[in-house]
C-alpha positions in Angstrom: 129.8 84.5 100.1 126.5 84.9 100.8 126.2 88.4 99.7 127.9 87.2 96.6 124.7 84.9 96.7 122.0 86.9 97.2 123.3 89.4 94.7 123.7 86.8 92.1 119.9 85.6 93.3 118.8 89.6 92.5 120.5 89.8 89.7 118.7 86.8 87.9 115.6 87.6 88.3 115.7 91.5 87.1 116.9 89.6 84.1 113.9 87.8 84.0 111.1 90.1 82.5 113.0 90.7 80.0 112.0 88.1 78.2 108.3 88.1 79.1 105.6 89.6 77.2 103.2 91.6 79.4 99.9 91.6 78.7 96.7 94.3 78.3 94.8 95.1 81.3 92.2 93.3 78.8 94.0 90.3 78.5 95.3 90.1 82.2 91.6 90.3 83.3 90.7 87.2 80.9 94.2 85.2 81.9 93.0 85.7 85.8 89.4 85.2 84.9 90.1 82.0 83.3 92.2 80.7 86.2 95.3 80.9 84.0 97.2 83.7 86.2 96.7 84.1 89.8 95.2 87.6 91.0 97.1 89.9 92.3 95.9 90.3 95.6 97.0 86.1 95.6 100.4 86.8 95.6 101.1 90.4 96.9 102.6 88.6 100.3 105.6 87.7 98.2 106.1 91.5 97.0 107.7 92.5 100.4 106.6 95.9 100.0 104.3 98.4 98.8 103.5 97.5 95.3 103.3 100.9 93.6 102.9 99.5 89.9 102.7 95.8 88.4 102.4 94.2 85.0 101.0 90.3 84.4 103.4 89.2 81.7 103.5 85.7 80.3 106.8 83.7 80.4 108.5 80.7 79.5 104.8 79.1 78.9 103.4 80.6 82.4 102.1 84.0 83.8 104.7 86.2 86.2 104.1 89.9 87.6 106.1 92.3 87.1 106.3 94.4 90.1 107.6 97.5 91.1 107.8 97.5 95.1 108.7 100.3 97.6 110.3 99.0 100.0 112.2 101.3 103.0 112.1 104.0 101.0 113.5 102.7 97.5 111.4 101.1 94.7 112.6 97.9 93.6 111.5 95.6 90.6 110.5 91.7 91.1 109.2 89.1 89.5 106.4 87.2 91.1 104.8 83.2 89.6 101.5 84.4 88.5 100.5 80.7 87.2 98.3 78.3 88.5 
């Protein structure tokens, strides 16, 4: 059962980005600039891993990154709050 939950958990938020619009490296430097989004040195704790690429997108009226983590060996995609 809980496999069944974390599974379900992981499988929910890979859906996630795909309804976010990721921004420019333009416009992610004005969101975080602005105090919109968070930086991402803020929230890199919560990646679990090494982040070898990430996107700020916005979502559902907010900011989320889009991050591709290595972690143990395998690179994995989250989704991180960005907003403030």
């Amino acid at each position: 059962m809980k496999r069944l939950a974390i599974l379900l958990v992981l499988l929910l938020a890979a859906a996630a980005p795909a309804n976010a619009q990721c921004l420019s490296q333009a416009q992610a430097r004005e969101a975080v600039a602005s105090g919109k989004a968070m930086p991402l040195g803020s929230v890199a704790g919560a990646a679990g891993g090494e982040i070898v690429k990430a996107e700020l997108c916005q979502q559902g009226g907010g900011y989320v990154y889009r991050l591709s983590v290595r972690i143990n060996g395998q690179v994995v995609t989250k989704t991180v709050n960005a907003s403030r």
